[in-house]
Backbone as XML, in Angstrom:
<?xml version="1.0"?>
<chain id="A" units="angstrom">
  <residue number="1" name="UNK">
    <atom name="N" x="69.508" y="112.324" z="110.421"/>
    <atom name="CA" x="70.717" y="111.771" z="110.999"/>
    <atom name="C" x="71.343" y="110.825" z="109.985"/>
  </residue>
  <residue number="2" name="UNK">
    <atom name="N" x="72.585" y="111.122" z="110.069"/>
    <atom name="CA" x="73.445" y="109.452" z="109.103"/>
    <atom name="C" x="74.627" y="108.975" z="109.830"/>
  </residue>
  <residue number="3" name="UNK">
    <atom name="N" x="74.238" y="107.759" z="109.700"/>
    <atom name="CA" x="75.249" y="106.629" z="110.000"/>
    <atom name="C" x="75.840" y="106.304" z="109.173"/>
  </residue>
  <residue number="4" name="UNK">
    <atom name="N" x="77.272" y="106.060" z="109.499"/>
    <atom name="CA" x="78.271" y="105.146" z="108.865"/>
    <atom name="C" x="78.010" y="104.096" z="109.119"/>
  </residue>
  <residue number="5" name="UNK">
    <atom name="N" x="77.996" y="102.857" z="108.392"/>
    <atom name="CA" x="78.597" y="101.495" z="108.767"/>
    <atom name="C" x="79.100" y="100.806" z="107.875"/>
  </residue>
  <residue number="6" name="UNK">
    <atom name="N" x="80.447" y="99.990" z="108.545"/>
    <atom name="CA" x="81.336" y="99.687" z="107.523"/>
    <atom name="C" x="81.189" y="98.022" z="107.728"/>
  </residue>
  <residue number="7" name="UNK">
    <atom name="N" x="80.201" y="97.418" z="106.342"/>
    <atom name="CA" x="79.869" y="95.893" z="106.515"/>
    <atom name="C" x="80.398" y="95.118" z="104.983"/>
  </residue>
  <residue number="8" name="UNK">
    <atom name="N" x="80.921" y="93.911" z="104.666"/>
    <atom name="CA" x="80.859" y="93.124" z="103.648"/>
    <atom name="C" x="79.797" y="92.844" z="103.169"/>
  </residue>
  <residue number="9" name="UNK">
    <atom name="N" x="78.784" y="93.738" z="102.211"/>
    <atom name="CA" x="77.681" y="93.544" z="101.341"/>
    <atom name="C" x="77.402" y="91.857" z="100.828"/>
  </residue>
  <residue number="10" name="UNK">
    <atom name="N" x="78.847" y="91.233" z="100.784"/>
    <atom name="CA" x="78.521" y="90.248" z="100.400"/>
    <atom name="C" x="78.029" y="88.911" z="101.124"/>
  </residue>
  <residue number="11" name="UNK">
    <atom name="N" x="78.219" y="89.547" z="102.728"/>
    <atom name="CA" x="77.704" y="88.347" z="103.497"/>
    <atom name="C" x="76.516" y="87.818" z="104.361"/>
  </residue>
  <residue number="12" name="UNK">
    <atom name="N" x="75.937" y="87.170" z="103.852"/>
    <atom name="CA" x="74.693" y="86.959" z="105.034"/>
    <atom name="C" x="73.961" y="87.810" z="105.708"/>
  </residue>
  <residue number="13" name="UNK">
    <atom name="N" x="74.951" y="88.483" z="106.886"/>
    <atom name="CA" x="74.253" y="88.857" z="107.855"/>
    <atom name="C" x="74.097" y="90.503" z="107.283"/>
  </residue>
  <residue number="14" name="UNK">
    <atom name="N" x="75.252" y="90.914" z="106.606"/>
    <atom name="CA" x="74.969" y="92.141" z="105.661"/>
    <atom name="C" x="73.445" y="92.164" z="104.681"/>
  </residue>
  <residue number="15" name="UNK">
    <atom name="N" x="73.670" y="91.133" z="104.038"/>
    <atom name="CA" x="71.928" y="90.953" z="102.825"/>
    <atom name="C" x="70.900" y="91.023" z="103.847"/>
  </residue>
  <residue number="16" name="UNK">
    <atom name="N" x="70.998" y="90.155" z="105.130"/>
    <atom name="CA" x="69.743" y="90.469" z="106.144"/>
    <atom name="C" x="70.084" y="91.843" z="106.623"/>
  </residue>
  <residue number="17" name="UNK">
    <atom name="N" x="70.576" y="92.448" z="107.428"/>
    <atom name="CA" x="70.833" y="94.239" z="107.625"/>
    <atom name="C" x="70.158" y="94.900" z="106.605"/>
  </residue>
  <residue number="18" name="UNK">
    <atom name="N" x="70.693" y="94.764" z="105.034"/>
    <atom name="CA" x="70.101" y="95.487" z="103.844"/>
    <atom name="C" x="68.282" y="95.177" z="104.007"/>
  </residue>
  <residue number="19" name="UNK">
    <atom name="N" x="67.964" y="94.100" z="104.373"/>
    <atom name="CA" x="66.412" y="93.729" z="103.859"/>
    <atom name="C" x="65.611" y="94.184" z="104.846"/>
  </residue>
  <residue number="20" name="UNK">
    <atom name="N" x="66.793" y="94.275" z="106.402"/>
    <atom name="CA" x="65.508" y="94.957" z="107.720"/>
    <atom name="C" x="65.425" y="96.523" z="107.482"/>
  </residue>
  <residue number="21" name="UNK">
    <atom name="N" x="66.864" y="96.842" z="106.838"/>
    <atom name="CA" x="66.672" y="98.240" z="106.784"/>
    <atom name="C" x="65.116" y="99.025" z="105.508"/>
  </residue>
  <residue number="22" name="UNK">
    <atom name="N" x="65.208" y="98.108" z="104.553"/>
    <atom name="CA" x="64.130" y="97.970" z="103.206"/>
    <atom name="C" x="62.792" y="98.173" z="103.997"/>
  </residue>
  <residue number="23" name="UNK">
    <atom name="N" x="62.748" y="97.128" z="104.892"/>
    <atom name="CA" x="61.333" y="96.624" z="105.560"/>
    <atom name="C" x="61.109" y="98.116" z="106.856"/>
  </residue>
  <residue number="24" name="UNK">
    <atom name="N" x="61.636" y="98.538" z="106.965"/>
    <atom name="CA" x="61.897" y="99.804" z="108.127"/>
    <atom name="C" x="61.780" y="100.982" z="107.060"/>
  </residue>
  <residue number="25" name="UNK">
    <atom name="N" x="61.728" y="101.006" z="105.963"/>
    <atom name="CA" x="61.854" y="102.114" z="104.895"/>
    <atom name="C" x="63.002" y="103.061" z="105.212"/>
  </residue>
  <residue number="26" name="UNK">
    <atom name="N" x="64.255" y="102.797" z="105.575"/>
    <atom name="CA" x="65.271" y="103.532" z="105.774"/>
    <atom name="C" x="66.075" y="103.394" z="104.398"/>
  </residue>
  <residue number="27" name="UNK">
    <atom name="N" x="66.761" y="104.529" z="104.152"/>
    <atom name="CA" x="67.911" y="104.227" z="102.754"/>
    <atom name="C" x="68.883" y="103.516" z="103.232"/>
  </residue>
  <residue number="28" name="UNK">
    <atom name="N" x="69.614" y="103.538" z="102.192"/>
    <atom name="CA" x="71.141" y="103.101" z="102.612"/>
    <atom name="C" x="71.704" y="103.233" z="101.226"/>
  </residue>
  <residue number="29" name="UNK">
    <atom name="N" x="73.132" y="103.368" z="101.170"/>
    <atom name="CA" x="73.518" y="103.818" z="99.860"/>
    <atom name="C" x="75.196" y="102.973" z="100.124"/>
  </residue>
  <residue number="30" name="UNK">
    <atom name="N" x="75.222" y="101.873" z="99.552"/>
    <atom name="CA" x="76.712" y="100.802" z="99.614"/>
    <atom name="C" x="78.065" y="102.128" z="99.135"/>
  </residue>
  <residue number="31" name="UNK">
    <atom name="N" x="78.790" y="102.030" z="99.515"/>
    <atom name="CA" x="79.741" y="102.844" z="98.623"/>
    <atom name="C" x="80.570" y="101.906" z="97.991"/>
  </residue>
  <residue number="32" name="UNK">
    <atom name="N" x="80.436" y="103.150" z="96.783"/>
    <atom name="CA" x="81.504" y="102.308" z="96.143"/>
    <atom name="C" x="82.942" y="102.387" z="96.129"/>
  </residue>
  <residue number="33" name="UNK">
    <atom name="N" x="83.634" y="100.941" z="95.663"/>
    <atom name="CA" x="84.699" y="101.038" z="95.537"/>
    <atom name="C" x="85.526" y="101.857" z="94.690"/>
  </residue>
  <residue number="34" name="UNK">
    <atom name="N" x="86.609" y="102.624" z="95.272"/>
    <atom name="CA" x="87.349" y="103.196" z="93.555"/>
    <atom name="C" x="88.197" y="102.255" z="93.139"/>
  </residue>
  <residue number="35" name="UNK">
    <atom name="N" x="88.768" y="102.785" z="91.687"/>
    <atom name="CA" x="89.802" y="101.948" z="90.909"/>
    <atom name="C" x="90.561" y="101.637" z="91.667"/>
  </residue>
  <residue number="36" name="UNK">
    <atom name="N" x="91.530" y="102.930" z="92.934"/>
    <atom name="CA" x="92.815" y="102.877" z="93.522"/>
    <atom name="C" x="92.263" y="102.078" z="94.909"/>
  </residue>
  <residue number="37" name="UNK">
    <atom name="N" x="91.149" y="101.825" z="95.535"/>
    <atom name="CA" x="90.659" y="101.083" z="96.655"/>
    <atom name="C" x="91.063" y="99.723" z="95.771"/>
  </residue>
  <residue number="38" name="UNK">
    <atom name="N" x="90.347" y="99.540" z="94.984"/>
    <atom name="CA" x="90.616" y="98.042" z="94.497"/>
    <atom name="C" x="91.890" y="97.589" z="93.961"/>
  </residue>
  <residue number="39" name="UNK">
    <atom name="N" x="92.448" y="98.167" z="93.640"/>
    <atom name="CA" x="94.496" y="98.090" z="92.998"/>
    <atom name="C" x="94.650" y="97.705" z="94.461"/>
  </residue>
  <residue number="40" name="UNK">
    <atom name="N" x="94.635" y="98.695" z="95.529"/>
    <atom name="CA" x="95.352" y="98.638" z="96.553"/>
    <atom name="C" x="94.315" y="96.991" z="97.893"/>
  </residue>
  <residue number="41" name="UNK">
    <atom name="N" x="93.492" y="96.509" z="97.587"/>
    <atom name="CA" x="92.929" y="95.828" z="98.301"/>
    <atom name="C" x="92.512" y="96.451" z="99.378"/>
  </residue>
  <residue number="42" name="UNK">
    <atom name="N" x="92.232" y="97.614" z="99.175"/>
    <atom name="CA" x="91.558" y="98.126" z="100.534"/>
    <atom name="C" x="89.847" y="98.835" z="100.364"/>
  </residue>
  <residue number="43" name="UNK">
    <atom name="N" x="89.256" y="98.064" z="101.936"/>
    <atom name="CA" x="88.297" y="98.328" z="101.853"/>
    <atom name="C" x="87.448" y="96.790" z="102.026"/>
  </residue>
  <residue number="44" name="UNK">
    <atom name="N" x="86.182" y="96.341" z="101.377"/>
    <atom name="CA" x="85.483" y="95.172" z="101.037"/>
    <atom name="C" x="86.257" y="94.922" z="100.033"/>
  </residue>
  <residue number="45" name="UNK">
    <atom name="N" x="85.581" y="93.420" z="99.661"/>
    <atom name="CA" x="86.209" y="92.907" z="98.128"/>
    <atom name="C" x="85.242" y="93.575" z="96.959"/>
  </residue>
  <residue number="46" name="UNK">
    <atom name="N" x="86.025" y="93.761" z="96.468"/>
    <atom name="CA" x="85.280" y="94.691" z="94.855"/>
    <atom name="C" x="84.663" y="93.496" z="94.211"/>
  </residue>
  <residue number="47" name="UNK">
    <atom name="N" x="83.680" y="93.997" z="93.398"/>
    <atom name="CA" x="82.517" y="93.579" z="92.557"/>
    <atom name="C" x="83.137" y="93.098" z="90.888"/>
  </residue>
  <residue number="48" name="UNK">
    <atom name="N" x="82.493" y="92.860" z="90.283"/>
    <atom name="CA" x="82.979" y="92.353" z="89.057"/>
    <atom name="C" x="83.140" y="93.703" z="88.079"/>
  </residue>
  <residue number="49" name="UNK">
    <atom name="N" x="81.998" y="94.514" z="89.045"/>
    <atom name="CA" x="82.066" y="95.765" z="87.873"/>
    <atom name="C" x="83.315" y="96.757" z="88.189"/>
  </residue>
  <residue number="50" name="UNK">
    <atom name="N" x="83.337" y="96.569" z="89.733"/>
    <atom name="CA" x="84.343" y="97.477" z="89.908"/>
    <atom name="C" x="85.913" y="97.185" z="89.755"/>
  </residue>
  <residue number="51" name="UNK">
    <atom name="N" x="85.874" y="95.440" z="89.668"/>
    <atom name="CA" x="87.080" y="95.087" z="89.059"/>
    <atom name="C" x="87.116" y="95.523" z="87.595"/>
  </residue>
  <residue number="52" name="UNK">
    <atom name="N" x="86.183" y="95.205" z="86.541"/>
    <atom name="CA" x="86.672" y="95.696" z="85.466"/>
    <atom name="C" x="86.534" y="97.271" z="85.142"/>
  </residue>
  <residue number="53" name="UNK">
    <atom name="N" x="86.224" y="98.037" z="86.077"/>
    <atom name="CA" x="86.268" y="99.653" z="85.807"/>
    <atom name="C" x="87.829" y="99.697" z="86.107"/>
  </residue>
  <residue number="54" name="UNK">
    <atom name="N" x="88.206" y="99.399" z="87.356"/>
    <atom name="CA" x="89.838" y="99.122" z="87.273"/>
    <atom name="C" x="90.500" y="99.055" z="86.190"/>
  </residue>
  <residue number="55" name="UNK">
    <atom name="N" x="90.363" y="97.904" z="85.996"/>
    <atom name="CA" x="91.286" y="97.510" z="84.745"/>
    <atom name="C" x="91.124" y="98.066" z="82.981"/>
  </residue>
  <residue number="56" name="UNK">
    <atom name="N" x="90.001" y="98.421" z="83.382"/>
    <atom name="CA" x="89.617" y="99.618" z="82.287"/>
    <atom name="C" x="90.385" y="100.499" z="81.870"/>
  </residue>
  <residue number="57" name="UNK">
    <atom name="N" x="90.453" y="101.345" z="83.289"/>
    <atom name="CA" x="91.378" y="102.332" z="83.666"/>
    <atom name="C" x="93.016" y="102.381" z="83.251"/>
  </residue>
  <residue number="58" name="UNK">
    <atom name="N" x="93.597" y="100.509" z="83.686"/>
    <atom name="CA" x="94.472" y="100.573" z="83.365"/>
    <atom name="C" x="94.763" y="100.449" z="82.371"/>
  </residue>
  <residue number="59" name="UNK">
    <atom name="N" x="93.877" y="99.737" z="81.515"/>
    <atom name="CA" x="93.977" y="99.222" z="79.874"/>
    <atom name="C" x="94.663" y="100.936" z="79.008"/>
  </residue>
  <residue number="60" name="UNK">
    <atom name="N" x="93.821" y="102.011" z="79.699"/>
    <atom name="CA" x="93.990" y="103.256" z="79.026"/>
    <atom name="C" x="94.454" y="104.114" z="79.355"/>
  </residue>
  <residue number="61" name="UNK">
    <atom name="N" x="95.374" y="103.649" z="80.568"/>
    <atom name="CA" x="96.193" y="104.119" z="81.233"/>
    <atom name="C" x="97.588" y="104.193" z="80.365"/>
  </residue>
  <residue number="62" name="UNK">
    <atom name="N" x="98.714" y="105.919" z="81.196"/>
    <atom name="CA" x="99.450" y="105.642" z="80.085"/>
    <atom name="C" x="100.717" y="104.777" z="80.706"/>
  </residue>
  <residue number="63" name="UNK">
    <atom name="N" x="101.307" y="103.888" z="79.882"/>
    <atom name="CA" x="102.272" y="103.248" z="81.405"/>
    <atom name="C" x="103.642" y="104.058" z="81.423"/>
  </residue>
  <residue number="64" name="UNK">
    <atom name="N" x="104.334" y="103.805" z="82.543"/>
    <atom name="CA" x="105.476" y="104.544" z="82.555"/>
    <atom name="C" x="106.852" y="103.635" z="83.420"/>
  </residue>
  <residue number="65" name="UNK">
    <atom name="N" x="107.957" y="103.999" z="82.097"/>
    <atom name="CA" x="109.049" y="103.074" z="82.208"/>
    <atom name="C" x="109.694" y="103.408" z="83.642"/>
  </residue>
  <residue number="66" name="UNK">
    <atom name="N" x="110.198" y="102.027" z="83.833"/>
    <atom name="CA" x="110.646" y="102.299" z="85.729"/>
    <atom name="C" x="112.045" y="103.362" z="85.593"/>
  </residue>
  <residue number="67" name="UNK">
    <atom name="N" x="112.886" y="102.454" z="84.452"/>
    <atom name="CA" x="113.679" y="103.473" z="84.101"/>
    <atom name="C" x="113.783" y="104.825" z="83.904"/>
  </residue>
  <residue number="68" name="UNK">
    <atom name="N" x="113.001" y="105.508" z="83.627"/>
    <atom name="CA" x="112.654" y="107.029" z="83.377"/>
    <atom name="C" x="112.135" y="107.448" z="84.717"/>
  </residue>
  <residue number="69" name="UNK">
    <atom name="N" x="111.846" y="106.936" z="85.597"/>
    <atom name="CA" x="111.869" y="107.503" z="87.233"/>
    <atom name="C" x="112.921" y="107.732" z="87.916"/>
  </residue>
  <residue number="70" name="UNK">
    <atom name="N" x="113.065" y="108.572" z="88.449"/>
    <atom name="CA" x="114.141" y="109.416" z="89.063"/>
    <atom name="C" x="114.023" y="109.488" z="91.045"/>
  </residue>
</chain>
């Protein structure tokens, strides 16, 4: 069976959830954030890594003039 659940990894009662689930030998697998979840603020708050995979992205991203949009 799998459950969804949609919790802030970063708070309290989430780190205790993560440690009963450990102690119960159940998985759990956090998802991650994408680049466009984190641009757009949706979702949890992104991680340091997943902020700079973002901006990674955009660093090598190609940009495009507003002007040349139609």
């Amino acid at each position: 069976m799998e459950v969804n659940i949609t919790v802030d990894e970063n708070t309290d009662k989430a780190k205790k959830l993560f440690s009963f689930l450990k102690e119960l030998g159940l998985g759990y697998t956090p998802k991650k954030i994408t680049a466009k979840e984190a641009a757009l603020g949706i979702g949890r708050k992104a991680t340091d890594e997943e902020l700079d995979e973002y901006l990674e992205r955009c660093m090598k991203g190609k940009l495009t003039d507003l002007d040349e949009l139609k």
